[in-house]
C-alpha positions as CSV (number, residue, x, y, z in Angstrom):
1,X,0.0,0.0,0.0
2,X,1.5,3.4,-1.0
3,X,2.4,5.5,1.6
4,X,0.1,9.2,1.0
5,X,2.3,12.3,0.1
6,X,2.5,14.9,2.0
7,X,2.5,18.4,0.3
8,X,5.8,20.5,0.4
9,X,5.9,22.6,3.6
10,X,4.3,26.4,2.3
11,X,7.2,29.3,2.5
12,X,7.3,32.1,4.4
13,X,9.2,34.4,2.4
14,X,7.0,36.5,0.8
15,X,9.0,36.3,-2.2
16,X,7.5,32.7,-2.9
17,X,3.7,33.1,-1.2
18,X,3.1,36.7,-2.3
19,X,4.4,36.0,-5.4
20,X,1.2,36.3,-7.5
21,X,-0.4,39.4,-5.4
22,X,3.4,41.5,-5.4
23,X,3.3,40.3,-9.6
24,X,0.2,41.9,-10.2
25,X,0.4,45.1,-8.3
26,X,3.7,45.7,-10.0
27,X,1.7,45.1,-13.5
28,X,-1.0,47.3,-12.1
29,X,1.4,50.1,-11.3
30,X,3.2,49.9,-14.4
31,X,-0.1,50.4,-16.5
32,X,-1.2,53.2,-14.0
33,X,2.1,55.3,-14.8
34,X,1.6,54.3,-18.8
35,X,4.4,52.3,-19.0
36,X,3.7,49.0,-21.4
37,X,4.3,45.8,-19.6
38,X,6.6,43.8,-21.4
39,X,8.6,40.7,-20.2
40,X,11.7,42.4,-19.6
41,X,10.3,45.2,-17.7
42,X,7.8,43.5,-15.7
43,X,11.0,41.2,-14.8
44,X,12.9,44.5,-13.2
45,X,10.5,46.3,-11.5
46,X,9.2,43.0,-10.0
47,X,13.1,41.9,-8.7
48,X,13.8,45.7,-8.0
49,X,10.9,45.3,-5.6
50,X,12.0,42.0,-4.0
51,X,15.1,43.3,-3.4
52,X,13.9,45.6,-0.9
53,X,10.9,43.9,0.5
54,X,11.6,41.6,3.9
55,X,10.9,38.1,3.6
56,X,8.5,38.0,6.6
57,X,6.9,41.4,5.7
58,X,2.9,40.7,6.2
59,X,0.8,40.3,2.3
60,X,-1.3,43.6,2.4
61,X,2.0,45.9,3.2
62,X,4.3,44.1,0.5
63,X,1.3,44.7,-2.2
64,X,1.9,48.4,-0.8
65,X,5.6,48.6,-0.9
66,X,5.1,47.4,-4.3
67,X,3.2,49.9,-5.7
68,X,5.8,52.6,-4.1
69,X,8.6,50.9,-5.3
70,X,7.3,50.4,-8.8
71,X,6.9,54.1,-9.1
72,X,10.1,54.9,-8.2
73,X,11.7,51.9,-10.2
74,X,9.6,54.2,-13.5
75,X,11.0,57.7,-11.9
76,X,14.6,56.3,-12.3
77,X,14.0,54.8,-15.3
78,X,13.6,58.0,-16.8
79,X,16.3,60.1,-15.2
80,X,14.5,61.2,-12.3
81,X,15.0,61.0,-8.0
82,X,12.0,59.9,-6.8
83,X,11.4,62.0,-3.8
84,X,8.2,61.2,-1.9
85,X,7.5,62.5,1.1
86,X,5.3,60.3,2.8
87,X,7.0,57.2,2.3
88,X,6.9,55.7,4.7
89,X,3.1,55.5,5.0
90,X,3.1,52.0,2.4
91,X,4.4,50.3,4.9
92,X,1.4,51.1,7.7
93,X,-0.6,48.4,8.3
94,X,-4.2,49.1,7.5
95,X,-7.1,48.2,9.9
96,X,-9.8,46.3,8.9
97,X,-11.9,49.1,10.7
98,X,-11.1,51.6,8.7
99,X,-12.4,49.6,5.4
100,X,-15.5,48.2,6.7
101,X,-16.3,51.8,7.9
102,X,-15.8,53.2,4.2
103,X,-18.0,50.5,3.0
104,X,-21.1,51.1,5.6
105,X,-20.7,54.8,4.6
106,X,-21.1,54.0,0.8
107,X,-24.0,55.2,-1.5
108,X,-24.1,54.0,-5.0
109,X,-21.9,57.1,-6.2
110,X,-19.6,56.6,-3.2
111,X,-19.1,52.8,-4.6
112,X,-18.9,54.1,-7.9
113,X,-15.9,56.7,-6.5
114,X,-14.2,54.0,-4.3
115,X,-14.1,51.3,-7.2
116,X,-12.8,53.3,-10.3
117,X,-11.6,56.5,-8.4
118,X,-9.2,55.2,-5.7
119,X,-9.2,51.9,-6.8
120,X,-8.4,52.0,-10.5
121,X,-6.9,55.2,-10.3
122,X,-9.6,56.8,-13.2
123,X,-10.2,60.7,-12.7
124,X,-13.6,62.5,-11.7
125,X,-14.1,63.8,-15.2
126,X,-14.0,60.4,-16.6
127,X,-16.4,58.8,-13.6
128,X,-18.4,62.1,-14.7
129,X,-18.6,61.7,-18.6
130,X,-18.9,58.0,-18.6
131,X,-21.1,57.1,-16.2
132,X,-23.2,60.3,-16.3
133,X,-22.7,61.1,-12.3
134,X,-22.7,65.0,-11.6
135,X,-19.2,66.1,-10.5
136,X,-20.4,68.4,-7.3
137,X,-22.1,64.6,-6.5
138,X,-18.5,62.9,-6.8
139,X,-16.5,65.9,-5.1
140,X,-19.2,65.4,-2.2
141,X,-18.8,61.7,-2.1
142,X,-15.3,62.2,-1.9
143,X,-14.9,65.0,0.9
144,X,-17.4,62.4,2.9
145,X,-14.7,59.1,2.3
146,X,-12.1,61.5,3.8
147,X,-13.9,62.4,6.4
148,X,-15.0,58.9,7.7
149,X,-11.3,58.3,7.5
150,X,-10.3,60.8,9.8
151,X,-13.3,59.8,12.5
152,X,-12.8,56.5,12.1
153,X,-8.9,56.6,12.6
154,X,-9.1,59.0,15.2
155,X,-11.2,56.7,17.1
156,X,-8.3,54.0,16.9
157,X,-5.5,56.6,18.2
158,X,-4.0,57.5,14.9
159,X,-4.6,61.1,14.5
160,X,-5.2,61.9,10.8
161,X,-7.0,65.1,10.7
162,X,-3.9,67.3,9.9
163,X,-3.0,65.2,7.0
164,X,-3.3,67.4,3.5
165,X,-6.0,65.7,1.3
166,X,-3.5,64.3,-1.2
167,X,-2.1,62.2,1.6
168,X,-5.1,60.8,2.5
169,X,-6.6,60.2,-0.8
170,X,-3.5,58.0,-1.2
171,X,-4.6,56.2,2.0
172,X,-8.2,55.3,0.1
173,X,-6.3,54.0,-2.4
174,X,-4.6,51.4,-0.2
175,X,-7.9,50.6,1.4
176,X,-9.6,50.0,-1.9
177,X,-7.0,47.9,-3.0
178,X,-6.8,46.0,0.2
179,X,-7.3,42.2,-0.3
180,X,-6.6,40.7,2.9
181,X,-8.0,36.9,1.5
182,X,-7.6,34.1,1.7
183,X,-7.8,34.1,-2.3
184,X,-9.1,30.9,-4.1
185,X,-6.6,29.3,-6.7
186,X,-5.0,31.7,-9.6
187,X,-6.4,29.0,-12.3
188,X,-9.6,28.3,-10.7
189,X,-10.2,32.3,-11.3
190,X,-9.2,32.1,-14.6
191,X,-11.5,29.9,-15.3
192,X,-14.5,31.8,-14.5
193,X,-15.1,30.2,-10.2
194,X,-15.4,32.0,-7.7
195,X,-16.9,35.6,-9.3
196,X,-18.8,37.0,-6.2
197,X,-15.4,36.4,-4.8
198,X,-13.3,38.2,-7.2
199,X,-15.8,40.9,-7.3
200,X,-15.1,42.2,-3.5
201,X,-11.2,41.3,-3.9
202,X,-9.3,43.6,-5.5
203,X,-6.2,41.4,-6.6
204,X,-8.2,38.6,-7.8
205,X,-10.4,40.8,-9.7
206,X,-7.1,42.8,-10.8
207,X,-5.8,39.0,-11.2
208,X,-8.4,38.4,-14.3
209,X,-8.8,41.6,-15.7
210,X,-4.8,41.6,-16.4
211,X,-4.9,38.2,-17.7
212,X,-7.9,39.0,-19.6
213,X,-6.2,41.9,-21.2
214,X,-2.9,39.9,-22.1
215,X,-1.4,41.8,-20.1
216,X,-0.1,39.2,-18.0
217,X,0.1,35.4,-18.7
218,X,-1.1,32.8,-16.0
219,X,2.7,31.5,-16.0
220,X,3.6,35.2,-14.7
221,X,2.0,34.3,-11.6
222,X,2.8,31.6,-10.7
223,X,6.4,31.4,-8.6
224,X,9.4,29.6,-10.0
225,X,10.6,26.5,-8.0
226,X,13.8,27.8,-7.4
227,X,15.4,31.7,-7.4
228,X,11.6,33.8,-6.5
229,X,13.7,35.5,-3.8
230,X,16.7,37.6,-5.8
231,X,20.1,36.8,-3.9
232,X,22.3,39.0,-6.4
233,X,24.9,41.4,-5.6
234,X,25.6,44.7,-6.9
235,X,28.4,47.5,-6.7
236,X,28.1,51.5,-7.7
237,X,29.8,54.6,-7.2
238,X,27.9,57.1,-6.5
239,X,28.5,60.7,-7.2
240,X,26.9,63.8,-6.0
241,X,27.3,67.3,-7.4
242,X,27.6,70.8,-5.8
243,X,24.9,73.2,-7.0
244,X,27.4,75.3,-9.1
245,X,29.2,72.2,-10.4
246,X,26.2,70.7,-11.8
247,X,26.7,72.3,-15.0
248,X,29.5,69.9,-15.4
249,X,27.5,66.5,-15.0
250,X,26.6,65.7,-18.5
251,X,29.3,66.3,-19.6
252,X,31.4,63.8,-17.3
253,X,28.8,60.9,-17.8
254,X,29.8,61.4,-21.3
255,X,33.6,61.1,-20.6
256,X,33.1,58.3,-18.1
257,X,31.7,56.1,-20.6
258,X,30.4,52.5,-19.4
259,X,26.7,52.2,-17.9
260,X,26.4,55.7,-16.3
261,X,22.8,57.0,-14.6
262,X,21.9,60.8,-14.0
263,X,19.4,61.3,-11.4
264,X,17.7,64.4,-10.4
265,X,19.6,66.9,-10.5
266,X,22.8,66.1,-9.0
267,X,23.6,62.5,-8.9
268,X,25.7,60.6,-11.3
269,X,26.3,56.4,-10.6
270,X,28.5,54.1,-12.8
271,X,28.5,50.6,-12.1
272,X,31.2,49.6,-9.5
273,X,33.7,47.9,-11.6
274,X,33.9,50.8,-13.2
275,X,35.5,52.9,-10.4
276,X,39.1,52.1,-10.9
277,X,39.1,53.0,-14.3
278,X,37.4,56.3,-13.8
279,X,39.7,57.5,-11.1
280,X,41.9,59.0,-13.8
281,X,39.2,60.9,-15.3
282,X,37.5,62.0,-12.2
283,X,41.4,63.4,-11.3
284,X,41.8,64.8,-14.3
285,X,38.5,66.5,-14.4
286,X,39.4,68.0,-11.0
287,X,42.4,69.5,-12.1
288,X,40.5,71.1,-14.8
289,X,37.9,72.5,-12.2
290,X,35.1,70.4,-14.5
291,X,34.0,70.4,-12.1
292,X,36.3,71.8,-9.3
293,X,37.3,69.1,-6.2
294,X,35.0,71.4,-4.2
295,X,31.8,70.5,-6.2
296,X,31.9,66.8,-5.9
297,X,31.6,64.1,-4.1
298,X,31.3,60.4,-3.7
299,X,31.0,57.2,-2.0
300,X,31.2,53.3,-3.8
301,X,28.4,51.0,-2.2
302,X,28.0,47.2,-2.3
303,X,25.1,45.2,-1.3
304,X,21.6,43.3,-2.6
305,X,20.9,44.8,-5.9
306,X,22.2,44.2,-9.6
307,X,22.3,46.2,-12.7
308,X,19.6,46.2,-15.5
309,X,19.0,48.2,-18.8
310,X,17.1,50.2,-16.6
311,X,19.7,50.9,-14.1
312,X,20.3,49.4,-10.6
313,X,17.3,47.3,-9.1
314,X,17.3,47.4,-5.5
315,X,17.9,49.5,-2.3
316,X,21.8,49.8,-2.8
317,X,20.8,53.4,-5.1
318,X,19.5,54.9,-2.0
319,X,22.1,53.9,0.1
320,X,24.4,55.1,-2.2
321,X,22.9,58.1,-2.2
322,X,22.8,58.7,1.3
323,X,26.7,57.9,2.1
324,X,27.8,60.5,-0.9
325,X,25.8,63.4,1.2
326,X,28.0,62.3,4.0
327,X,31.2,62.7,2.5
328,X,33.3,66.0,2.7
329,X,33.3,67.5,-0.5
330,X,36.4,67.2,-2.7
331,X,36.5,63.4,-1.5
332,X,35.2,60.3,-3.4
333,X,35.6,56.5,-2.4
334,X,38.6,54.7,-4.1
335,X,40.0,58.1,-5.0
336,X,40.5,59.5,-1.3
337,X,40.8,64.2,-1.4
338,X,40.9,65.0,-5.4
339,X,43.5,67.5,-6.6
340,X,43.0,71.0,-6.6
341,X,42.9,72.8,-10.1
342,X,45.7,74.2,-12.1
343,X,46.1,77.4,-12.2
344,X,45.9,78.7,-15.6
345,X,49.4,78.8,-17.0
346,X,50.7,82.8,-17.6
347,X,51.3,84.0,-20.9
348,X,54.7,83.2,-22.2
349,X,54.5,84.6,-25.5
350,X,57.0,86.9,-24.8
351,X,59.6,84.6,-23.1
352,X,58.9,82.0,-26.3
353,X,60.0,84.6,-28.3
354,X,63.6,85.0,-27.1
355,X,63.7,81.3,-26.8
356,X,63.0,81.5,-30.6
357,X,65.2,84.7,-31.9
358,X,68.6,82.6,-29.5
359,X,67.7,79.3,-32.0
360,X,66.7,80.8,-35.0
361,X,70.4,80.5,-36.2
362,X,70.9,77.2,-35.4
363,X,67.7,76.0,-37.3
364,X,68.2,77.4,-39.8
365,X,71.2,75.3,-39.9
366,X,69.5,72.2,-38.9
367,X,67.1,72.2,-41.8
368,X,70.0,71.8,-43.9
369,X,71.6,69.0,-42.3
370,X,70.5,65.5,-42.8
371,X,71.8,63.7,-39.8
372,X,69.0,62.0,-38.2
373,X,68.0,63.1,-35.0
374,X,69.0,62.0,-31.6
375,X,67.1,61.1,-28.9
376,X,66.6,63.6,-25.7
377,X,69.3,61.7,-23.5
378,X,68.0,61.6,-20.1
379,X,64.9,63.8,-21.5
380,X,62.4,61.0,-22.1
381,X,58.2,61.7,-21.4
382,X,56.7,61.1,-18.4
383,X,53.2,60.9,-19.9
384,X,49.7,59.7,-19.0
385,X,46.6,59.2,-21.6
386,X,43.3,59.3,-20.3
387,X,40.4,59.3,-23.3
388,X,37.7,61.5,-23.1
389,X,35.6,63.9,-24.6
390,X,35.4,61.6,-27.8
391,X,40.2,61.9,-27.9
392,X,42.5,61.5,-25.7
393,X,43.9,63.6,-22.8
394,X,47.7,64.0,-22.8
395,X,49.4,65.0,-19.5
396,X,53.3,65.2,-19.6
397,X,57.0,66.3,-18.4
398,X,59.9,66.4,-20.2
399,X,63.1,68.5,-20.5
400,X,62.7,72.2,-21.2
401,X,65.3,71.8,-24.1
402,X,63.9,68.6,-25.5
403,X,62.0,69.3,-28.9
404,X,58.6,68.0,-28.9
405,X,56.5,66.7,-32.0
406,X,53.2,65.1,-31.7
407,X,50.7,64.1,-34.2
408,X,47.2,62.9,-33.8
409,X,44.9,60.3,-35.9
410,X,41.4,61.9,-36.8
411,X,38.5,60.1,-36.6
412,X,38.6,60.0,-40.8
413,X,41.8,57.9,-40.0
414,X,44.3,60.6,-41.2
415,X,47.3,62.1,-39.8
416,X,47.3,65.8,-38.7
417,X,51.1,67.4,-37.2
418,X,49.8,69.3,-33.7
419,X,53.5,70.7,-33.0
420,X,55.9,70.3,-35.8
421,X,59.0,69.8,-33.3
422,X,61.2,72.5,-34.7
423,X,62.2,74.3,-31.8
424,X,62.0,73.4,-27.9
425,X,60.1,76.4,-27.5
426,X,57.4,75.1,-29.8
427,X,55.8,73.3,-27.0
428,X,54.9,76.2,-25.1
429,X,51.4,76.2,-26.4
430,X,50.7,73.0,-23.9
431,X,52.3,74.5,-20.9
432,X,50.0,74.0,-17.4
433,X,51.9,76.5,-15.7
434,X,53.5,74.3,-13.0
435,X,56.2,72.9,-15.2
436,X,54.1,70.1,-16.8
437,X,52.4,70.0,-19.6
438,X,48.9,68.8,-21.1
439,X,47.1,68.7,-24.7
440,X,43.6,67.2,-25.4
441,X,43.7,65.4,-29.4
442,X,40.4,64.6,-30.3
443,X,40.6,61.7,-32.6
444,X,41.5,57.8,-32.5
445,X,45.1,57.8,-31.5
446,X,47.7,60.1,-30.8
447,X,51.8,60.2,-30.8
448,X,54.3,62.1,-28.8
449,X,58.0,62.0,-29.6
450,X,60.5,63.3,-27.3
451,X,64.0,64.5,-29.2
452,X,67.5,66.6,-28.6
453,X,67.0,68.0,-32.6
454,X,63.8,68.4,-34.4
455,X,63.0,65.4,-36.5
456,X,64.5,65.4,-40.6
457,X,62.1,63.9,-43.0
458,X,58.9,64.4,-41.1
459,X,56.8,64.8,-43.8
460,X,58.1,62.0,-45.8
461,X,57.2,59.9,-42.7
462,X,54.1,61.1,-43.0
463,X,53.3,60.7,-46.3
464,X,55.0,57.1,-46.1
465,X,52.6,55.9,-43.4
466,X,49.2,57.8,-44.6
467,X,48.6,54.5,-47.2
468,X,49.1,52.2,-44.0
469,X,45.9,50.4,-42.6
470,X,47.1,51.7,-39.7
471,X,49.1,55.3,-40.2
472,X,49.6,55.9,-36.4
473,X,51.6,52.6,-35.6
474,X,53.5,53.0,-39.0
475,X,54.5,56.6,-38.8
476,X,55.8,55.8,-34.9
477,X,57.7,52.8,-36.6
478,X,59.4,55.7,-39.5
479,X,60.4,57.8,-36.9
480,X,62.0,54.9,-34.3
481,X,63.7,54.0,-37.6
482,X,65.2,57.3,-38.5
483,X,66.0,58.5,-35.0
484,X,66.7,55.8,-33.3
485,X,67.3,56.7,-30.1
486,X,63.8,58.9,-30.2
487,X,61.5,58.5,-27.2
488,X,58.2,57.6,-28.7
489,X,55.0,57.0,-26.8
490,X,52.2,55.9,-28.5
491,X,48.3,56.0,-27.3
492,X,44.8,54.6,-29.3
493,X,41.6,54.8,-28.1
């Protein structure tokens, strides 16, 4: 005789059990804020929401945290902080009280209001111009739902009459979609049972209405056997701006490169791994003063949460957000206190000029000999690249008599001379001021070459390596060839 089989033990994360209730209010929000539910994005607001909720967090509340979340999972998706400032009402329990006074108060257009008003969200004119109800009729019904609110919470202890009318119209809402169940079977309801049911439960009626709509299919509801709760980790930096850098932002997301988020108006977040490799530019740009060290700041966070299309699901954003307001200003995570800017270098247009008239002789003389030229001996770059702003950043330090050239490949894939290395003074253009020196060479690649005598030949070099597939690496082979000691550094993007 077969021994009977007892059914798996139910779980009491909310992640498996509320699994079908959290998957339709997430659907139902989405549709409310006209966003079109596909796949994908039902799949990231619903995890985003997970994330965050508790796994012993009671049914009714996570339905409500749900519907919060999912509005601010929308707000980042399109570039925005979502700032609300009564949060922290979703996660008040409701009291059964406080519905079954609404319903003993309710008159047909009162049940009219509470049903498509508060609890699908559709606006008095459409209530008045569909159904043919008088608006003074509706705005009466609805100043009388507030005020049973008020009496009825008031006689429980919870003081609500100073709350502003907005607030507590979004407390209707949560008590006209309050479905405390037990709810029959997701099929059976799909298959037409239990309709007096479904008609005084919000989520099951919500339930076939969705699936009725294709809006959801019944295999969205149902929770997978393994992986309903989201166990993923995440990483960001986050960056906050100073009113009068924020002018700067867009433009650093754009130098930064990777998947970079703006939110609001003064936060900036780049996936974690991509930190390390935007320390150089977040340097640089503070040397620039774009923005200044003074008007940012930033903090790297690491937690629940993982990166989507949409951005980061989960509660690490806010988190994020909340340590970058504590740091001073001028210091950022991984990067410690940024530098201050550089001065901007004095004009040396006059000083140049000597340097020029004392040479002039001795080029001349140069031009005519055709000796190749020597390398700078104990003058070789000390150079970093960093790419941005669709080029390549060039910061450097050589010897004040070493002659400079450098050329740069344009995004046609041609080679343009930026300093002809004819004289050492000839690289007095690039000067910072503090006895370094920095160039930005829009383009795909760009070559610096370090020498005691300006460079014989260069434009037969040139021409030489403008047919190769790739110039750049060709013309920095030429000149290694005719000046052999020559101290060539070499950078792509």
């Amino acid at each position: 005789m077969a021994l009977p089989v007892s059914p798996a033990p139910r779980s009491e994360d909310i992640a498996v059990h509320g699994w079908h209730a959290v998957t339709v209010r997430v659907a139902w929000t989405l549709l409310g804020l006209g966003v079109k539910v596909r796949p994908l994005v039902l799949r990231d607001a619903r995890e985003h929401v997970l994330l965050h909720l508790d796994k012993s967090v009671v049914l009714p509340v996570a339905e409500d945290l749900a519907a919060q979340l999912t509005e601010g999972y929308v707000a980042r998706a399109r570039g925005r902080w979502s700032s609300d400032p009564w949060g922290q009402d979703a996660a008040m329990p409701l009291s059964p009280r406080w519905r079954r006074a609404v319903e003993r108060a309710l008159d047909p257009v009162g049940d009219l209001l509470f049903r498509k008003h508060y609890g699908d969200g559709r606006p008095l004119e459409v209530l008045e111009s569909r159904h043919g109800v008088d608006r003074l009729a509706l705005e009466g019904a609805r100043s009388g739902l507030r005020e049973v609110i008020r009496r009825q919470a008031g006689l429980d202890g919870v003081p609500l009459a100073e709350w502003p009318t907005e607030r507590l119209d979004r407390m209707i809402a949560r008590l006209a979609a309050w479905s405390p169940g037990p709810c029959p079977s997701v099929f059976e309801l799909l298959e037409g049972a239990h309709r007096e049911h479904a008609m005084s439960c919000a989520r099951c009626d919500r339930t076939v209405r969705l699936v009725r709509g294709e809006v959801l299919t019944p295999e969205d509801l149902v929770a997978p056997s393994v992986g309903a709760r989201p166990e993923k980790v995440a990483s960001a930096l986050v960056l906050q701006f100073h009113p009068e850098g924020r002018r700067h932002r867009a433009a650093l997301a754009r130098e930064l490169g990777g998947p970079v988020l703006t939110l609001g108006d003064d936060l900036l977040v780049l996936h974690g791994t991509e930190a390390q490799a935007a320390a150089r530019t977040l340097v640089l740009a503070a040397e620039l003063g774009v923005p200044s060290r003074d008007h940012i700041r930033g903090a790297v966070v690491e937690g629940p949460g993982t990166w989507s299309r949409q951005g980061l699901l989960g509660p690490l954003l806010d988190r994020g957000e909340i340590e970058a307001r504590q740091r001073a200003w001028g210091v950022i995570d991984g990067i410690g206190e940024l530098p201050g800017s550089i001065p901007e270098p004095p004009s040396a247009r006059g000083w140049w000029v000597g340097v020029a008239s004392l040479v002039a002789v001795g080029l001349a003389l140069l031009r005519w000999s055709t000796l190749p030229a020597e390398a700078a001996v104990h003058r070789e770059l000390d150079v970093a690249f960093v790419e941005g702003r669709s080029g390549i950043w060039a910061e450097f330090d050589v010897d004040d008599t070493a002659v400079l050239t450098i050329v740069r490949l344009t995004p046609e894939r041609t080679l343009e001379v930026l300093c002809a290395g004819e004289s050492a003074a000839d690289k007095g253009g690039f000067a910072t001021g503090d006895g370094r020196f920095r160039l930005h060479a829009p383009g795909a690649g760009l070559l610096l070459v370090a020498t005691e005598r300006p460079l014989v030949g260069l434009r037969s070099l040139l021409d030489q390596a403008g047919g190769k597939p790739d110039p750049l690496a060709a013309l920095a082979e030429g000149i290694a060839a005719a000046a052999p000691g020559a101290d060539v550094r070499l950078e792509r993007r």
